[in-house]
C-alpha positions as CSV (number, residue, x, y, z in Angstrom):
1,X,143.7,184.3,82.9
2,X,144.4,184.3,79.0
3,X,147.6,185.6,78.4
4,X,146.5,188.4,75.8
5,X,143.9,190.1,78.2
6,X,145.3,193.2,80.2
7,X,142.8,193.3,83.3
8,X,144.4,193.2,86.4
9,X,144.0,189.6,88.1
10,X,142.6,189.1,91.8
11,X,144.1,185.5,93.2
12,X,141.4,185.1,96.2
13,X,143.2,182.1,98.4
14,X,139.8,180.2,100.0
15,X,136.4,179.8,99.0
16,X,134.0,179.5,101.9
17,X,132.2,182.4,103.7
18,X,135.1,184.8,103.2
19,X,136.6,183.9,99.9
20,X,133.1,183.8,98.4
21,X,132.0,187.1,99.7
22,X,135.2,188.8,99.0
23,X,134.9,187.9,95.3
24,X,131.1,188.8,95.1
25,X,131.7,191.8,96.5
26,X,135.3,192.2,93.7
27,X,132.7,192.0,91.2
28,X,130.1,194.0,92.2
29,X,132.3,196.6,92.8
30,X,135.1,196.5,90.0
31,X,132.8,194.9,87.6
32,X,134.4,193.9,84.3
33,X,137.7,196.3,85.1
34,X,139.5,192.8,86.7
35,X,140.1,189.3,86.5
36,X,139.1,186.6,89.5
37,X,140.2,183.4,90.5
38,X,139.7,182.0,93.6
39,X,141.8,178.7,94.8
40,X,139.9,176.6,97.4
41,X,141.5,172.7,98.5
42,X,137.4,171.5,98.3
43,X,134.8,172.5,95.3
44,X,131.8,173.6,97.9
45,X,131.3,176.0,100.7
46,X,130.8,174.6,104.0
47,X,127.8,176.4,105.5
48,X,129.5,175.2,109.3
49,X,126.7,177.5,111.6
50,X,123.7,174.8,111.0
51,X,125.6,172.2,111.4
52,X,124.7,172.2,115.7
53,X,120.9,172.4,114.3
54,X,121.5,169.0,112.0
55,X,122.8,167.4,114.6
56,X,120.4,167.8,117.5
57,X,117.5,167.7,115.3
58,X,119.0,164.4,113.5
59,X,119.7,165.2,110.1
60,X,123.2,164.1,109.0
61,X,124.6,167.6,108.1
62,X,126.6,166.2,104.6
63,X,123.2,166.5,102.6
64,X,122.4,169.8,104.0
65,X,125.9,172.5,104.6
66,X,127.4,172.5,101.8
67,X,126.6,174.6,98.4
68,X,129.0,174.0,95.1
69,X,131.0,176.2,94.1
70,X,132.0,176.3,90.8
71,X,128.5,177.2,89.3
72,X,128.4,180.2,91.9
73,X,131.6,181.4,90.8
74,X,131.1,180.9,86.9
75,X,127.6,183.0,87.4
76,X,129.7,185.9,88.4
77,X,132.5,185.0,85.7
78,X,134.8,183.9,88.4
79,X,137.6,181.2,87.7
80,X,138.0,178.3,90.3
81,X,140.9,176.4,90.5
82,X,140.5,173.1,92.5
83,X,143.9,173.2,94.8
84,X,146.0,173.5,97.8
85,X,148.1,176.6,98.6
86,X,151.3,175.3,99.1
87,X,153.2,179.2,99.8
88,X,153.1,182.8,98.9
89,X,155.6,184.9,97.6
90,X,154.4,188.1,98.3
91,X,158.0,190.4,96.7
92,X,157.2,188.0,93.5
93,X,153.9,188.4,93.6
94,X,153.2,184.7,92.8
95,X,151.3,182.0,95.2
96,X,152.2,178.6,94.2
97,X,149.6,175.6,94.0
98,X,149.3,171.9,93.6
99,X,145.9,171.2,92.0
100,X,144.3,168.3,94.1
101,X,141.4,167.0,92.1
102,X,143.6,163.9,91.6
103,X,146.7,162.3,93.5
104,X,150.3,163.1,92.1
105,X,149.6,166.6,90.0
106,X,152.4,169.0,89.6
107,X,153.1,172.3,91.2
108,X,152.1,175.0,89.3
109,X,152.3,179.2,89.7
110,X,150.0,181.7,89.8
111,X,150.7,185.3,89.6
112,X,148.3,188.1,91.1
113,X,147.8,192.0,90.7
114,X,145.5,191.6,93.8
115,X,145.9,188.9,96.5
116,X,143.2,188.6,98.9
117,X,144.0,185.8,101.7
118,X,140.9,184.5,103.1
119,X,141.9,180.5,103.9
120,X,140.3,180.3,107.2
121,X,142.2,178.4,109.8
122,X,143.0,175.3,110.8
123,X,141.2,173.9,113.4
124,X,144.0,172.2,115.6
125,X,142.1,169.2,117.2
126,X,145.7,167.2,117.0
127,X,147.4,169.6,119.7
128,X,144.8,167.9,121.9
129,X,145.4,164.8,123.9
130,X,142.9,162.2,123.5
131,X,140.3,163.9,121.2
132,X,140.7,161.5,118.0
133,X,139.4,158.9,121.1
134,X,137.6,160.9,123.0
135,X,136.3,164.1,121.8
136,X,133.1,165.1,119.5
137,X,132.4,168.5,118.0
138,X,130.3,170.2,115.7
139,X,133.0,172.0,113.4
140,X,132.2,170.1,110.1
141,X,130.0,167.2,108.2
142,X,132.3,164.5,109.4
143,X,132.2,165.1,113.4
144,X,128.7,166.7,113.0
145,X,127.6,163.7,111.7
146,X,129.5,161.3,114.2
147,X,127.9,163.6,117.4
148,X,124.4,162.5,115.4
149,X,125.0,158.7,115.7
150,X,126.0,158.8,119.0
151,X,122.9,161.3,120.2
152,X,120.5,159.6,118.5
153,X,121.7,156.0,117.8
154,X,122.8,154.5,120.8
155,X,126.3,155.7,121.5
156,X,125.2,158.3,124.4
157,X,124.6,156.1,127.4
158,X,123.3,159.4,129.2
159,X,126.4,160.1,130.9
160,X,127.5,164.3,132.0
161,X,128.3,166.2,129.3
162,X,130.9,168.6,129.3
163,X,131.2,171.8,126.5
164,X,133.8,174.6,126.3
165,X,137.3,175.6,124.2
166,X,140.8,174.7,124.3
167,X,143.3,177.8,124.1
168,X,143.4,180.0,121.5
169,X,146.6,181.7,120.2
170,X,146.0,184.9,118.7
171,X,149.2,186.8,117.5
172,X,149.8,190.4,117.7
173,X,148.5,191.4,114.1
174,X,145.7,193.9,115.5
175,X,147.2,195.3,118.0
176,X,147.1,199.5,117.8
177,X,143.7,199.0,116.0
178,X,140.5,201.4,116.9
179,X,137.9,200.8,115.5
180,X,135.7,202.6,117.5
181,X,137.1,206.1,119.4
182,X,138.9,204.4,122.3
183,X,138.2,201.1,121.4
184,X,141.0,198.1,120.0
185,X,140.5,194.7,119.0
186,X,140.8,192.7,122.6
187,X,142.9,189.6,123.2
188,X,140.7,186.8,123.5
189,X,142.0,183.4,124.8
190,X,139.1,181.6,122.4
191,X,138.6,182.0,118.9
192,X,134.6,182.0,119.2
193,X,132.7,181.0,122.3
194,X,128.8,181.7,120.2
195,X,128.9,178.4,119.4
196,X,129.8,176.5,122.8
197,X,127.2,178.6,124.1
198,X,124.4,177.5,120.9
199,X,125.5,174.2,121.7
200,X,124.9,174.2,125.7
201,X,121.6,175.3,125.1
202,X,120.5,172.8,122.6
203,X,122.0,169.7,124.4
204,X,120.1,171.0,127.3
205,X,117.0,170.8,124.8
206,X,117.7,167.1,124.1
207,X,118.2,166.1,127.3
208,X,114.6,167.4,128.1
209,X,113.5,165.9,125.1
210,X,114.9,162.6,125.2
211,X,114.1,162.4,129.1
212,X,117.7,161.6,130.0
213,X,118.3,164.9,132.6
214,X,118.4,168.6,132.5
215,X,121.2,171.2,132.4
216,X,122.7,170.1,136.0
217,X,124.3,167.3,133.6
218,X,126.1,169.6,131.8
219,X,129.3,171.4,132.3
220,X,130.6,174.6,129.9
221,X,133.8,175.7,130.0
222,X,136.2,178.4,128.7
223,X,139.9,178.9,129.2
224,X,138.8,182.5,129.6
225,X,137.6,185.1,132.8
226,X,133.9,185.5,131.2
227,X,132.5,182.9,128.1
228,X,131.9,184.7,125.2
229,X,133.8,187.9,126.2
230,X,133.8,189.3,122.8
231,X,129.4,189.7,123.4
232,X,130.4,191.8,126.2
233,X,130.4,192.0,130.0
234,X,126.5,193.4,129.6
235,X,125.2,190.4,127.2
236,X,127.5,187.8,128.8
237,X,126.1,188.4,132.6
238,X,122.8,188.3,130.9
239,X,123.7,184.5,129.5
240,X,125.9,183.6,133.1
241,X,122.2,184.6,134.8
242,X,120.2,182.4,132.9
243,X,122.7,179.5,132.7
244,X,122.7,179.5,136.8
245,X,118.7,180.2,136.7
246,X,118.5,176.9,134.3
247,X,121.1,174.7,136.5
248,X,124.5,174.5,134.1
249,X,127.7,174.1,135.6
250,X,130.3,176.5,134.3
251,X,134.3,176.7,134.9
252,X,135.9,179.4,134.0
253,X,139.7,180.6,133.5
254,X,140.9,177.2,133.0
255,X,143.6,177.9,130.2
256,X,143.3,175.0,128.2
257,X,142.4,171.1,127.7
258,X,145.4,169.4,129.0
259,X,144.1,166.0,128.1
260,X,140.7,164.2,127.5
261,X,140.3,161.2,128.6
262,X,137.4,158.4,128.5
263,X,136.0,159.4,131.7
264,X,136.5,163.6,131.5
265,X,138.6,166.6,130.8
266,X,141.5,167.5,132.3
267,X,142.6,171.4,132.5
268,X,145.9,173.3,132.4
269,X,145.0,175.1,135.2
270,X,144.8,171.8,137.5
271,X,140.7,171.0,137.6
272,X,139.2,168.1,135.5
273,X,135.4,167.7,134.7
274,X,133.9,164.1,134.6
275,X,131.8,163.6,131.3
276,X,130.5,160.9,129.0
277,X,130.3,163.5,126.0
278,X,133.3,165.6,125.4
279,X,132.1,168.6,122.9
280,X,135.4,170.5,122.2
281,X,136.1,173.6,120.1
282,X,139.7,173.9,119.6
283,X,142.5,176.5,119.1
284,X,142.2,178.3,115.8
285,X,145.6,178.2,113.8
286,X,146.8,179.7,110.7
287,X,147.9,177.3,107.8
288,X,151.8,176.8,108.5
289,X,152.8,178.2,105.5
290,X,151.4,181.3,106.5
291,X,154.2,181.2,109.3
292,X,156.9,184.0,108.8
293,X,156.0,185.5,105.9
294,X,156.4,189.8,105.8
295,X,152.3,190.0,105.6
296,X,152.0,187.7,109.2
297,X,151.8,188.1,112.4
298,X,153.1,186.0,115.3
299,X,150.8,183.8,115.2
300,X,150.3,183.5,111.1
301,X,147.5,185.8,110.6
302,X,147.6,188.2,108.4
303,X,148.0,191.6,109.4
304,X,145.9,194.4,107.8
305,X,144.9,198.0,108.8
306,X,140.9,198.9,108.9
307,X,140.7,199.1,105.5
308,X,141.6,195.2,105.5
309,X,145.0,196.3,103.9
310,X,148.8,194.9,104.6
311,X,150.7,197.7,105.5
312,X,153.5,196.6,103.6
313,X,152.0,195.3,100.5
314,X,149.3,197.5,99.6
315,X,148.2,194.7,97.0
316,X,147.9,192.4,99.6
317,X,144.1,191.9,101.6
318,X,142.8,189.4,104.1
319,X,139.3,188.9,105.0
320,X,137.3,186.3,107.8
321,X,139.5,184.2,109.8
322,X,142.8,184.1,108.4
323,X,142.7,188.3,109.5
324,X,144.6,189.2,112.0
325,X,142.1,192.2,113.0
326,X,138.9,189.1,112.9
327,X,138.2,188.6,116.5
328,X,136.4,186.7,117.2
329,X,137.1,184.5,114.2
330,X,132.9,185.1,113.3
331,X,131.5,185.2,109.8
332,X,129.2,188.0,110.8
333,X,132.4,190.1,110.8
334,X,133.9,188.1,107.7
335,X,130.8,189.8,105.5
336,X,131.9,193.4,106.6
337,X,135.2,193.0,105.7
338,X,134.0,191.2,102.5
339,X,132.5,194.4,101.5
340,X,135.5,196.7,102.5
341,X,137.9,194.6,100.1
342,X,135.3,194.7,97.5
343,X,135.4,198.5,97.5
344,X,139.1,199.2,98.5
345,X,139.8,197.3,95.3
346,X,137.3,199.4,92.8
347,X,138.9,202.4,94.4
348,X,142.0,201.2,93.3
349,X,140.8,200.9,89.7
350,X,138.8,204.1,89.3
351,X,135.3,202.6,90.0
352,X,134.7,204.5,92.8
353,X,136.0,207.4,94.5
354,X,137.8,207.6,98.0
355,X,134.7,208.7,100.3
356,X,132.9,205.7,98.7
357,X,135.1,203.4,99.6
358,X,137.4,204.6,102.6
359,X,134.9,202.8,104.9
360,X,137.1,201.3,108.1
361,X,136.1,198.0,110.1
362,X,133.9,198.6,112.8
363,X,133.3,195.2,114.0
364,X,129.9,194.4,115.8
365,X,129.4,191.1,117.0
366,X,126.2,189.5,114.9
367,X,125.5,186.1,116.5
368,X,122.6,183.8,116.5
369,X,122.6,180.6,117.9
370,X,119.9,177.6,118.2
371,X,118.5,176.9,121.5
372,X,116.9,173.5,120.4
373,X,112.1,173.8,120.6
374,X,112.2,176.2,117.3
375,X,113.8,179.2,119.5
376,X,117.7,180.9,119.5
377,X,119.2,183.5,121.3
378,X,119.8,186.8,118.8
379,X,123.7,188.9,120.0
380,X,123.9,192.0,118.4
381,X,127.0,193.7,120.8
382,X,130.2,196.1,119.8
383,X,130.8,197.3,123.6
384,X,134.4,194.4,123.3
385,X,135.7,197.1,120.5
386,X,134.6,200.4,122.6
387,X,131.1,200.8,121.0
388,X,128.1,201.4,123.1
389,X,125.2,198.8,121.4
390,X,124.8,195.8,123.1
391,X,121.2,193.3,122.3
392,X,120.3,190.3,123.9
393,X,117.2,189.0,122.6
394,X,115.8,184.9,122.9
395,X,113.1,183.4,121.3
396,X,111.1,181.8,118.1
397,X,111.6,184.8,115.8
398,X,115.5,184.2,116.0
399,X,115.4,180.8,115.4
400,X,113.4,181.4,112.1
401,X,115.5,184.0,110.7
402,X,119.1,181.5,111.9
403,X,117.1,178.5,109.6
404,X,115.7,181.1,107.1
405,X,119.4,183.1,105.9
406,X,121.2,179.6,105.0
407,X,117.8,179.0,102.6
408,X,118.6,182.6,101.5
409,X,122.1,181.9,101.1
410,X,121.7,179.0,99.0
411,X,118.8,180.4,96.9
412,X,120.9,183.8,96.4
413,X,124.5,181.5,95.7
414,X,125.9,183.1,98.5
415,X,124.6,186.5,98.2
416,X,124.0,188.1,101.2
417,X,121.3,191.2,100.6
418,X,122.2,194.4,101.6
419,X,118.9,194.6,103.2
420,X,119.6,191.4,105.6
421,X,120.9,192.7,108.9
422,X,119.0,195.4,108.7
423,X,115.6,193.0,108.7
424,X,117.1,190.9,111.0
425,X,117.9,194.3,113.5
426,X,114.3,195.4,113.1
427,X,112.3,191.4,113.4
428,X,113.9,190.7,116.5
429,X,115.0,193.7,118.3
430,X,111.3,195.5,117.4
431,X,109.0,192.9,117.9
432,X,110.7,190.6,121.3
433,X,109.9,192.3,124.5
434,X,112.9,193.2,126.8
């Protein structure tokens, strides 16, 4: 920010789903009234839910889930700074940075009017024993692309398979939340089970496809009593149902990967699981320096009211995963608290009046995952938070609309229209039979 102009500066810490959104949505709403810099460690978003659909369809994900930043940002006049957080001081209101673009820069400052965290998490494949040998996932380009090779090069001798989530550590940041009357934000004990679930389904596919077996050779796990909790019980017996119908094994409640090994997974709870594949989603952390700050939780994440707010700091947001009040850590939940921030912050500066803007979280849990033969299950569901809508819908019309938004998304640089869940609601729910 020049040093002569006035406006009131936004520091948004991350740039992917979250960090994006929340400074579209700065703009849109504040217009020209502030300032906006957003600090991301990498220059492109990292469009992580095709990444499954690369893989199983054998396209190396790197030339497909990713979009540039910069030129996004600068359409919206948004300043980018190339860099990792290395701490925030939020009494000095000041987050200090090492730019990263090159080895060996200096530290440097930045001071903020605004602060909106919205870094993500760090995924914590180290805590696991045996995954740098062992394990594959889906969770970016790199491992997305190493599950290709194997699937479709040779590496898979055709072997069991087993799919499910390590332990995730949530923190008491949300708790005493309601967003619905009677409702909370749950404890979960994993982060997001949509995508162990997308990727069940769509290794079953292969296997069918590549004539190596069927779903009895898989196994999905979760360290929890139902997979996929936050859906709800009504959509997650529908998904148990089918599962047994199609022949997957499934092992619930067993608390975490104690080890993986070459020949399985062993659990904390006693059981192991033979398998050739190991495809693991991890515990979920927030970045250490996050740790013990007045805006964290227990766990790191930051705690904010509905209105995405610290308590404490009032200047002080958090949006997608590095929220306390984000469970699961979902991006369809990260673009309605994209849009709270967004108008909290024009409140703050005039643009718009209380009842505009005083809009609370009510999470819903939007979810649509590929099933592999052009179709994907569709989860539209609230009932974990104490609403009262839960959808379950399968099919082709899904699967176009999952392949369709990212083409959206990168033709619209990351615009979301306001118009898009509301299509989605009425293309899948209005025209698949029960």
């Amino acid at each position: 920010m020049n040093a002569t102009d006035k406006k009131p500066h936004v520091v948004i810490l991350g740039g992917n789903f979250a960090g994006l959104g929340s400074a579209q949505k700065i703009r849109q709403y504040a217009g020209d009234a502030v300032q906006i810099t957003v600090v991301d460690r990498k220059d492109y978003l990292l469009f992580v839910p095709n990444i499954p659909a690369d893989v199983f369809e054998n396209r190396n994900p790197a030339m497909h889930q990713r979009m540039e930043l910069r030129d996004v940002l600068a359409h919206d006049q948004i300043n980018f700074i190339q860099a990792e957080v290395n701490a925030i001081d939020v009494d000095a209101e000041v987050v200090h940075i090492t730019p990263n673009e090159r080895p060996g820069a200096a530290a440097v400052t930045l001071s903020y009017d605004y602060l909106v965290v919205a870094l993500g998490n760090r995924l914590a494949f180290e805590d696991i024993e045996g995954f740098a040998e062992f394990g594959d996932s889906v969770s970016d380009l790199y491992l997305g692309e190493q599950l290709r090779q194997k699937l479709h090069f040779g590496g898979y001798k055709g072997g069991p398979i087993a799919i499910g989530s390590a332990r995730f550590h949530q923190g008491d940041g949300a708790k005493g939340l309601e967003p619905y009357p009677g409702g909370s934000i749950p404890d979960a004990l994993a982060a997001c089970e949509g995508p162990p679930v997308e990727v069940m389904m769509a290794t079953a596919h292969y296997l069918a496809e590549t004539k190596q077996g069927d779903p009895s050779k898989i196994t999905v796990f979760t360290p929890a009593e139902l997979i996929a909790e936050d859906a709800g019980e009504t959509v997650v017996k529908q998904l148990l149902d089918l599962a047994t119908q199609m022949g997957f094994n499934y092992l619930n409640n067993t608390q975490d990967i104690k080890r993986i090994t070459k020949d399985g997974i062993e659990f904390a709870d006693g059981r192991s699981v033979e398998a050739e594949l190991k495809i693991i989603f991890p515990d979920w952390k927030a970045h250490e320096f996050m740790r013990g700050l007045p805006i964290s939780d227990s766990e790191g994440f930051v705690v904010t009211d509905l209105l995405m707010r610290n308590p404490k700091y009032k200047n002080v947001f958090a949006a997608g995963d590095a929220a306390a009040v984000t469970m699961p850590k979902l991006g369809a939940i990260g673009h309605q608290e994209c849009e709270i921030v967004g108008l909290q912050i024009a409140k703050d500066l005039g643009r718009l009046s209380p009842e505009q803007a005083d809009k609370p979280l009510q999470p819903v849990v939007y979810c649509i995952g590929d099933m592999g033969g052009g179709k994907a299950f569709y989860i539209r569901s609230n009932t974990w938070f104490g609403g009262d809508e839960a959808v379950l819908k399968m099919g082709h019309v899904p699967y176009m609309l999952k392949m369709q938004y990212r083409t959206l998304f990168m033709h619209n640089k990351g615009k979301v229209p306001s118009w898009g869940l509301d299509f989605a609601e009425m293309a899948v729910e209005h025209h698949i039979p029960k």
